[in-house]
C-alpha positions in Angstrom: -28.4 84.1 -7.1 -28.9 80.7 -9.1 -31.7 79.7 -10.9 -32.3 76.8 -13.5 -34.7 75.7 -16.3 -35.0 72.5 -18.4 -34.5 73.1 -22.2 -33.7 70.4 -24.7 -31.1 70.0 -27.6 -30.9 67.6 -30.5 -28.6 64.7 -31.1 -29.8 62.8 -34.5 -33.4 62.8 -34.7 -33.8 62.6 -31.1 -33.9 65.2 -28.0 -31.9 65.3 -25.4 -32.9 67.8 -22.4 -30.7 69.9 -20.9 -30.4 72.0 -17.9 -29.6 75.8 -17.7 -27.8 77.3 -14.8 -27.5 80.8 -14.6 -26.0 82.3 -11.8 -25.4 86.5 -11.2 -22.8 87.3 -8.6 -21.0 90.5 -7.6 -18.4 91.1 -9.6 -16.7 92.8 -12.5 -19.6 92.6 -15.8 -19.2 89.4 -17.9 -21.6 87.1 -19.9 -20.0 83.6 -19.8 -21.5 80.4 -21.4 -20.0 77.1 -20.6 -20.5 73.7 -21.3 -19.4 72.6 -24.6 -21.3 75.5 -26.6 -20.7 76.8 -30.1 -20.6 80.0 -31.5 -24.6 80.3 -32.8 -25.1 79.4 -28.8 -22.1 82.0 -27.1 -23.9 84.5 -29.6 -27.3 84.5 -28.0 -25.8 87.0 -25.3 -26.4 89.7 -27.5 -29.8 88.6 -28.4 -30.6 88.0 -24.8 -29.0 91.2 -23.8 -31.5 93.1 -26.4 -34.6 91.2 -25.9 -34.9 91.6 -21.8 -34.1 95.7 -22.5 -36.5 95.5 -24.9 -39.0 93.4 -22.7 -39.0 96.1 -20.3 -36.5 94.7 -17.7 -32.9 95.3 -16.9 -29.9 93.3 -18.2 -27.9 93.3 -14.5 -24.1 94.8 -14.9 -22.8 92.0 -12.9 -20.6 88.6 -13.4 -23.2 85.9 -14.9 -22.3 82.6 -15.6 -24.2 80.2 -18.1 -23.5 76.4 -17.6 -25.5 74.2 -20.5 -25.1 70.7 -18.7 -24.6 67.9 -19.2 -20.6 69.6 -20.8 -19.8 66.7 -22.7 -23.0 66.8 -25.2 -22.0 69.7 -28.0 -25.1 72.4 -28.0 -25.9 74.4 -30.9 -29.0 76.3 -32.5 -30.8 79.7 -31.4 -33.4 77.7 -29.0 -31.3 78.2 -26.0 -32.2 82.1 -25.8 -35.3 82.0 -24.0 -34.4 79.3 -21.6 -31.3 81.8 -20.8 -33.3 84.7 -20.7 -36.0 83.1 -18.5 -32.8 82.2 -16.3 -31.1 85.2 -16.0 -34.3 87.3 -15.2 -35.2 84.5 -12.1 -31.6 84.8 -11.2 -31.5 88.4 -11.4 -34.7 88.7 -8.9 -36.3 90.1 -11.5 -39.2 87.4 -11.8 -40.1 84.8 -9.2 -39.4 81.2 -10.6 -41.0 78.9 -8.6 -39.0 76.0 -7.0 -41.0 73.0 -8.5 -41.2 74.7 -11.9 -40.2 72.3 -14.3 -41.5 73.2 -17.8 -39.5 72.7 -20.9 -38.5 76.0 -22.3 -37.0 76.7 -26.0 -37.2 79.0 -28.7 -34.8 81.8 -30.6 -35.0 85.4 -29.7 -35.4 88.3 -31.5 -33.9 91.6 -30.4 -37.7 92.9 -29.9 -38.2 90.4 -27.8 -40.5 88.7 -30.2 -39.7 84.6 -30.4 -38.5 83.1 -34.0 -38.9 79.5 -34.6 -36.4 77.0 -33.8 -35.5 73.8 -35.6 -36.1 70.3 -34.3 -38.8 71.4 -32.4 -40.6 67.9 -32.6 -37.4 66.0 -31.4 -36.8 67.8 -28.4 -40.4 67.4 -27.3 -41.0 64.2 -28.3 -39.5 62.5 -24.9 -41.4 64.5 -23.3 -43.6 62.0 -22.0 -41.3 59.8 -20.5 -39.9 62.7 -18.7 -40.5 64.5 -15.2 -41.5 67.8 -17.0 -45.1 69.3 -16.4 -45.2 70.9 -19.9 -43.7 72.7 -23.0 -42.9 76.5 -23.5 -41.8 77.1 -27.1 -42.8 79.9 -29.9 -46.0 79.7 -31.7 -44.8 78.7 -34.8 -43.7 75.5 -33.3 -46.5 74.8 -31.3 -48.6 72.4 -33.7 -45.9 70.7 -34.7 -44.4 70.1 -31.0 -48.0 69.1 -29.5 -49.1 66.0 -32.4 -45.7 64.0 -30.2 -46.7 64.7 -26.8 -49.3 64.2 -24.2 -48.0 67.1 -21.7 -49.7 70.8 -22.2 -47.7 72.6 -25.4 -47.7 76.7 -24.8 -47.1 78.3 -28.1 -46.2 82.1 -27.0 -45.2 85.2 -29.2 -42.8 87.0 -27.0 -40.9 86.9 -23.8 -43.2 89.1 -22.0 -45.6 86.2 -22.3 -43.3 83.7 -21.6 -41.8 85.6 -18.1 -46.1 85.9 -17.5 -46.5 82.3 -17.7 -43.5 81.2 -15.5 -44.4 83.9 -12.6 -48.3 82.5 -13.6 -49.9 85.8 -13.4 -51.1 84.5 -16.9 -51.8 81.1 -18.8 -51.8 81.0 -22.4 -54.4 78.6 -24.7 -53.3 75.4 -25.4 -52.1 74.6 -28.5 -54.5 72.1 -30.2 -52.3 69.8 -32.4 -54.2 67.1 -34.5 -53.9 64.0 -32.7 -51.9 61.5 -34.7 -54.0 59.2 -36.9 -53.4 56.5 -40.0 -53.7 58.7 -43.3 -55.8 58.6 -45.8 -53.8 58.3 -49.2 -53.1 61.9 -49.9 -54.6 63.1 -53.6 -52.3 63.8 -56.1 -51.6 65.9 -59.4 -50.8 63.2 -61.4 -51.7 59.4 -61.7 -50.4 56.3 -63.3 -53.5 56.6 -65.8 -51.4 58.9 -68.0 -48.5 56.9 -68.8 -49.1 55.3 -71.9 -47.6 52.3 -73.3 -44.7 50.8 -70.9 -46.8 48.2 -69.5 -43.3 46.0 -68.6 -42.4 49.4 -66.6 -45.4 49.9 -65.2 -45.3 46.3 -63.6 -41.6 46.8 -62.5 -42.5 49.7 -60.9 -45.0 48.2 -59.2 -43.3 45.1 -58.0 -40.5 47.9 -56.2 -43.5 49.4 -54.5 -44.6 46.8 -53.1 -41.6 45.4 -51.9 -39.8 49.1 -51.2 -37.3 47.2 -53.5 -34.6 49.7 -55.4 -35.0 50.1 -59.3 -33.0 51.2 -62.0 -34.8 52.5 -65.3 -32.4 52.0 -68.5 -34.1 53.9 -72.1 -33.7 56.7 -74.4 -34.8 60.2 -73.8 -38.3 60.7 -74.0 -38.9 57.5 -73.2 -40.9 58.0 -70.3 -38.6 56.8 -67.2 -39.3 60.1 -65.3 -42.7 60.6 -65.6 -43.1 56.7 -64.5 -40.8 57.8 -61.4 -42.7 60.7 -60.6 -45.9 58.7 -60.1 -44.4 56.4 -57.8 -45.5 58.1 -54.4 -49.2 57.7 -55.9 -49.2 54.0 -55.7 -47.6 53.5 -52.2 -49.4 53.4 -49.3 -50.1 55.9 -46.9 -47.7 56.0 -43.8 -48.2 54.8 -40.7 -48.2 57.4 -37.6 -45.0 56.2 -36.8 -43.4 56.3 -40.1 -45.1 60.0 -40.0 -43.7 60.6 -36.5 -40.0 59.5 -37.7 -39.9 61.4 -41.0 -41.6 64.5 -39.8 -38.6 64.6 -37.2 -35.8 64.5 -39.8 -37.7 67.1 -41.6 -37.8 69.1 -38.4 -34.3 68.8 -37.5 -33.3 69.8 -41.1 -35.5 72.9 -40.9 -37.1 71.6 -44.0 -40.7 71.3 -42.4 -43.2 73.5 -45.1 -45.8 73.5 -42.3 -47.4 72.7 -39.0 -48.5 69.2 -38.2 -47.0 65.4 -39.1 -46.0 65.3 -43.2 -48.7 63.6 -44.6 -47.0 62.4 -47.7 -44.3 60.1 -48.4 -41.1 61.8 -49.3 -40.4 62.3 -52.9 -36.8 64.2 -53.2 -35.0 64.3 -56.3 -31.8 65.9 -56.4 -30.1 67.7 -59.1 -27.2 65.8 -60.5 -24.7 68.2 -59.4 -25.6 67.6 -55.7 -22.4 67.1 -53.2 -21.2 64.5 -51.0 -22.6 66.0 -48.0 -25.9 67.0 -49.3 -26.8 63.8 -50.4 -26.1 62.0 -47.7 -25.7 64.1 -44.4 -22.7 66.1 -42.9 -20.8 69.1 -42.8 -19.1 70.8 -39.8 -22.8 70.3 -38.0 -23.8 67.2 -38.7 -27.6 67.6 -40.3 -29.9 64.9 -42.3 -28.9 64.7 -46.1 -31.5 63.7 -49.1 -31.3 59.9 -48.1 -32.5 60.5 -44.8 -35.4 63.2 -46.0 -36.5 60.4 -48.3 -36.6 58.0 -45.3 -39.7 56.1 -46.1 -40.2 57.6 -49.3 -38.5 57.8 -52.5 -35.1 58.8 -53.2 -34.8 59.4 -57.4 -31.5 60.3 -59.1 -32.5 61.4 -62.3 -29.5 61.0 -64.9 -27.5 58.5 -62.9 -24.5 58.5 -64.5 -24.1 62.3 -64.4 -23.7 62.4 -60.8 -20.4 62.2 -59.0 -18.4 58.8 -58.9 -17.6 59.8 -55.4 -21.5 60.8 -54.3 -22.4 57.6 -55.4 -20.3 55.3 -53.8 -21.5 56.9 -50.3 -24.5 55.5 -51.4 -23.6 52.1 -50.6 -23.7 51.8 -47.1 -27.2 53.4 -46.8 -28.4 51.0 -49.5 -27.2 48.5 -47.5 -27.4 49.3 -43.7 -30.6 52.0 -44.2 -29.1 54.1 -41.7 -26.3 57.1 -42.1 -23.8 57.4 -39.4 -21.9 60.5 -39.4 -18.9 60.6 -37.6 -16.8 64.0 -35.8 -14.1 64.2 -33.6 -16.6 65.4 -30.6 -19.5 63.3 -31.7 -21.1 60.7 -33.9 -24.5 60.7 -35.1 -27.2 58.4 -36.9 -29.8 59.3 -38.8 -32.4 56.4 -40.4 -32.5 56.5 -44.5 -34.4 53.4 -45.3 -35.8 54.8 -48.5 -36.9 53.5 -52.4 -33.6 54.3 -54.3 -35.1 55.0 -58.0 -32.5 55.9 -60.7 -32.8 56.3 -64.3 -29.8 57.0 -66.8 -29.6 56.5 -70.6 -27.6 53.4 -72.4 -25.1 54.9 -73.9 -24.0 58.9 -74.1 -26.1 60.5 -77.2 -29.1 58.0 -75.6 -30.0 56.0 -78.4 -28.1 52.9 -78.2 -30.4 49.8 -79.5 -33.2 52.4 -80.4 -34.9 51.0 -83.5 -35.3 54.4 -85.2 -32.1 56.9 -84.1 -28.8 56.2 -84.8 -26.6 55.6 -81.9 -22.9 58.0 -83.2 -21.2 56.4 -79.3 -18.1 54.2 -79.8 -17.7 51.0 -77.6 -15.6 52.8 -75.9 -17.9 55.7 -75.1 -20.3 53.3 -74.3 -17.9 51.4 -71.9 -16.1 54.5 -70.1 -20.0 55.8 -69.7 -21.5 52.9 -68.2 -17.8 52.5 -65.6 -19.8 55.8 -64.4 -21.7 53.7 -61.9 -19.4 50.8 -60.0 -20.4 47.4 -59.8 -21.2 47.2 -56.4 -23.5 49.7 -56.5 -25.5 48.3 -59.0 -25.6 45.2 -57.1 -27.3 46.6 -54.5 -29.7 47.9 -57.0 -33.3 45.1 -56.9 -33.9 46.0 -59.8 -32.8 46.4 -63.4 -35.2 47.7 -66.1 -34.9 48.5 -70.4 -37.8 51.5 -70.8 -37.8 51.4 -74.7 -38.9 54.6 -76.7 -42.8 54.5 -76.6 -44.5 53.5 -80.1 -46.9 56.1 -81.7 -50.0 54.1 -81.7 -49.4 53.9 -77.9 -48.9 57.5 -77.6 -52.6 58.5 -79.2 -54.0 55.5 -78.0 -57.3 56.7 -76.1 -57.8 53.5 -74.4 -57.5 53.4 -70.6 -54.7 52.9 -69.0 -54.7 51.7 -65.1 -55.2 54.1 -62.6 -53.0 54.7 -59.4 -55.8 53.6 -57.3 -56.1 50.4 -59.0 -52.2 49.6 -58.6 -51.9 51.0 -55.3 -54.5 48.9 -54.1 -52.2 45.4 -55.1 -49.5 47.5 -53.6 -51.8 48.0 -50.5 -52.4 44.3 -50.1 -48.9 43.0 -50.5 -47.6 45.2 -47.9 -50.3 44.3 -45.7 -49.3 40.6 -46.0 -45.7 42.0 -45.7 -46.8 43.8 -42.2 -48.4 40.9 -41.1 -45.2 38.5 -42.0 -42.8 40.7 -39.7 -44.8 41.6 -37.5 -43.0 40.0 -34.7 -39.5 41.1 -36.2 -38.6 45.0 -34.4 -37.7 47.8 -37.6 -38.7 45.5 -40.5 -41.3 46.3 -42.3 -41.2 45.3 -46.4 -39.2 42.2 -48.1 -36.4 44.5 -48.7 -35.5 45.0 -45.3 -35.2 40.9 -44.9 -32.3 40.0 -43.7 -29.8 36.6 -44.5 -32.0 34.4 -41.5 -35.7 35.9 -42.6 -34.7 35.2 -46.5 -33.7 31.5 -45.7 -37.0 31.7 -43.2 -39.8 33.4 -45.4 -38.1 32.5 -49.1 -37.8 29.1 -49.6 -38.0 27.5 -52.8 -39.4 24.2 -54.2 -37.3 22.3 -56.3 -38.7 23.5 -59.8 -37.6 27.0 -58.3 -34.7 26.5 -56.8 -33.5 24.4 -60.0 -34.3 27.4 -62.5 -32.9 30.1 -60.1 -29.3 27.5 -60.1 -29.3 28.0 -63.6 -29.7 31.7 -63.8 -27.2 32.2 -61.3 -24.6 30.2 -63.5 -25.9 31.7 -66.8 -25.8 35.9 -65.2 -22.8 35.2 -62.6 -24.7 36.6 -60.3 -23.5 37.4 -57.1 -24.3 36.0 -52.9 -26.1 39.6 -53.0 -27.6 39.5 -56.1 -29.4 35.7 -55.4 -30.5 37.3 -52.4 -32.2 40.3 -54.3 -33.8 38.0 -56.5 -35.3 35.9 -53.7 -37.0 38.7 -52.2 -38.1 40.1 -55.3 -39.8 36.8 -56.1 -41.2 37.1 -52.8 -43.0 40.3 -53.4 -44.0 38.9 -56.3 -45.7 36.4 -55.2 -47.0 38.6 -52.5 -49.0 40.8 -55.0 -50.9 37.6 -56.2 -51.5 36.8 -52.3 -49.6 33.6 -52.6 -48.2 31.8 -49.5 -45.4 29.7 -51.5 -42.7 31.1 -54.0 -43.3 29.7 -57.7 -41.2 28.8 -60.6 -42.9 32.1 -62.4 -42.3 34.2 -59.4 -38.7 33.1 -59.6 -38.5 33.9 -63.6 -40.1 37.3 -63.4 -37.4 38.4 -60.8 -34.3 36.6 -63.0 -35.1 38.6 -65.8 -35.0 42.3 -63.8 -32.0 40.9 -63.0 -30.8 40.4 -66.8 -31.7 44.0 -68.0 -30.0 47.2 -67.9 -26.1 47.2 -67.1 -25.5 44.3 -66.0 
């Protein structure tokens, strides 16, 4: 006998559904799964085996055959057990499984019976409107998270003796009530910009690459307070859209990195330790799965002690910087997943840290100094907006009690130059912030009187810069003129983003 049910897989950050056909027939006993499955799928015989004994009904001693179609798409992850179960047990007479039944089914199977949670929940049901299904079937624990990204009735069930009641519908579950997707409020937060004192030249860096989403690179001494600015960062930005909330909570679900139930309300912060690999920064491995670039998609990426990472983890950087998406590519498939995120990095001058500071000897040769800094290639750093000099903080600034701006304050500029930003591309499809501009919108939204476009000549003759890095100044100077709600680029726009430019290594 033959029975199928619609489950779903993931490929990226999307879902892709699939269909499972069991089929029992006399014959010899045998479990086979076909259709392009890997091992964590071929195990969840024994788990299905287990959980229908368990369940109270009978695993048949006959020849069953498991086809995951379409064969050509590679399936992995535990949620194909209860889809297989649900198959075998219609197949196997064991439950009636009505013709027109066509609800999506997933979830991981214990050997009680009892249903685990799965990863990439919110992919696989998030084409779910679009599709001929009447509903979702999928363990509690994913139930929240699965019904904020569709319109179609979400089941969250505990164990396949619920799942088997719903599907012969001698019983109907309560609906899962996800919160229905909504514009955030800006989240509260531990810390605030309010504490950082001195640093006002930081400060307004900082504040230019919010608004823009522009990268940054912090050059000072220890102690000179280049990660406590960073870490204040997500308290200025605004809050994301439901999109942007939609798209990140996805990565986050496909990298079984989701805390809890619901859309991420926060903007992702991730800073990885220096000895990160290759693969974990920016995606890969034998399963392809989201690195720290994409978890920071539409958040903030910070590398902490730049030059301590590995040459070869940041050069992958480069064509995320660039492209803001990671493509990852195996012999049986290629996948992309988005990483447009703030790259923030801070590193010290030299290697003791105290090159140019006014009160600690710096004991590094040139040639320390010049073998450290080779840590981080030139291309790289011209990718980088921004270049900053974070000097040690001066004592009077330290004990100072007067008040220093608040995060609310600067978030609000923030807020209004990414409004204007929204408003600028709205027509344009996945551009959202001057960063993203590309060659045609720079000429379009960037142009330059001749006072401008006369000092900007200069600079670019004086620094050497590069095709890149005149670009980088243009839009910088365009966010800057943005945060003062100006329609037209200035001369002062243009010499506040020449001299970000003129910092740091370069």
């Amino acid at each position: 006998m033959l029975s199928r049910v619609v489950t779903a897989t993931v490929v990226g950050i999307d879902g892709l559904f699939v269909e499972v056909e069991v089929d029992v027939s006399n014959g010899l006993p045998n479990f086979m799964i076909v259709g392009l499955a890997n091992e964590e799928v071929k195990e969840s015989r024994e788990r299905v085996r287990s959980a229908l004994k368990n369940s109270g009904l009978e695993f048949p001693a006959k020849r069953i055959v498991v086809n995951l179609a379409p064969a050509t798409v590679r399936k992995e992850g535990g949620s194909f057990d209860l889809p297989i179960a649900v198959g075998l047990a219609a197949a196997s007479g064991q439950v009636n499984l009505a013709a027109d039944f066509d609800y999506l089914i997933l979830g991981e199977l214990s050997l009680d019976g009892s249903l685990r949670s799965v990863r990439g929940a919110l992919a696989m049901v998030s084409g779910t409107d679009q599709a001929p299904v009447a509903g979702v079937i999928l363990p509690h624990h994913n139930a929240q998270e699965a019904s904020v990204c569709t319109s179609k009735p979400v089941y969250g069930v505990k164990t396949l003796t619920d799942v088997l009641a719903i599907v012969s519908g001698s019983a109907i579950p309560s609906l899962a009530q996800g919160a229905a997707p909504t514009p955030h409020e800006r989240p509260a937060y531990d810390v605030d910009f309010s504490e950082v004192r001195g640093q006002e030249h930081a400060k307004r860096a900082i504040e230019v690459a919010a608004a823009g989403n522009h990268n940054i690179l912090m050059v000072g001494p220890p102690g000179s307070g280049k990660t406590m600015i960073a870490r204040r960062i997500p308290t200025i930005v605004p809050p994301m859209t439901v999109a942007e909330a939609i798209e990140t909570t996805k990565i986050f679900s496909v990298a079984g990195a989701l805390a809890a139930d619901g859309l991420l309300t926060r903007r992702p912060f991730r800073s990885p330790h220096h000895s990160i690999s290759d693969v974990a920064l920016v995606g890969g491995g034998r399963i392809p799965r989201p690195g720290e670039v994409s978890l920071a998609h539409h958040g903030v990426l910070f590398l902490d002690e730049f030059t301590e990472f590995r040459r070869s983890a940041l050069e992958v950087l480069r064509q995320p910087l660039e492209d803001r998406i990671v493509t990852i590519s195996r012999a049986h498939s290629s996948v992309t997943y988005p990483a447009c995120f703030m790259l923030v990095a801070a590193m010290n001058p030299c290697p003791c840290g105290y090159l140019n500071d006014p009160k600690r000897e710096c004991r590094c040769s040139v040639r320390d100094i010049e073998r450290y800094r080779r840590k981080i290639s030139g291309p790289l750093l011209d990718r980088i907006d921004i270049h900053i000099e974070v000097p040690p903080a001066r004592y009077s600034e330290i004990v100072s009690e007067d008040a220093s701006e608040s995060s609310a304050s600067v978030g609000e500029r923030v807020a209004r130059a990414r409004r204007l930003q929204a408003e600028r591309f709205a027509g344009q499809p996945a551009i959202f912030t001057n960063s993203e501009m590309s060659s045609r919108l720079t000429r379009k939204f960037c142009r330059l009187d001749a006072p401008s476009a006369d000092l900007l000549k200069v600079a670019t003759a004086r620094l050497g810069l590069s095709a890149r890095s005149y670009t980088k100044v243009l839009k910088v100077a365009r966010t800057i003129a943005d945060l003062e709600g100006g329609e037209m680029i200035e001369a002062r726009h243009v010499a506040e983003a020449i001299q970000y430019r003129a910092h740091g290594c370069t």
